[in-house]
N, C-alpha and C positions, 0 to 999 in steps of 0.2 A: 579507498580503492583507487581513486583517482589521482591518489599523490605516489601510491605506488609503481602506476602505470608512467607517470610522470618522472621518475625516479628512473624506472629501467630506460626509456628512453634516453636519458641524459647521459645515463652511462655507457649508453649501445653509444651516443654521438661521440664522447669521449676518447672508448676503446676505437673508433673508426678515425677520429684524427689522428689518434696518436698511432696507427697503422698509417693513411698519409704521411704522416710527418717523419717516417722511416725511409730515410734514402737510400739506403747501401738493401741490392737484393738478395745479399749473403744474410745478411741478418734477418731477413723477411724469412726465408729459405727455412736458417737457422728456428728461427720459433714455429713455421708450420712443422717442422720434423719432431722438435719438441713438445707441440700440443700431439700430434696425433702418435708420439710415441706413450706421453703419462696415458692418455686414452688407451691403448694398445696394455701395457702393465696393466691399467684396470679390471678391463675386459678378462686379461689371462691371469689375476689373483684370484676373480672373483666365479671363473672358471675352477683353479684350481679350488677356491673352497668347500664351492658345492660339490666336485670331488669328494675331497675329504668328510666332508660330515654326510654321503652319501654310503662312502665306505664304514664310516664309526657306525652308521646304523643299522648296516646287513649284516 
């Protein structure tokens, strides 16, 4: 458990340099739009699914 915890940590420091280490704020810009748009698709696949198999059942 302790190597796990020790693990995400390392990775959280990681993803945070290498967020530092991004100079240009177009590209910063660029990947929040990008995460919060695959997030956004999610949300609305996973919307329309239950949709659908709400409708296959009635």
């Amino acid at each position: 458990m302790k190597e796990s915890v020790d693990e995400l940590k390392r990775e959280a420091k990681a993803k945070l340099l290498y967020w530092n280490n991004i100079k240009s704020s177009r590209v910063k810009v660029l990947l929040i739009v990008l995460f919060l748009g695959v997030i956004g698709l999610k949300i609305f696949t996973t919307v329309l699914t239950f949709d659908w198999l709400a409708s296959l059942f009635s």
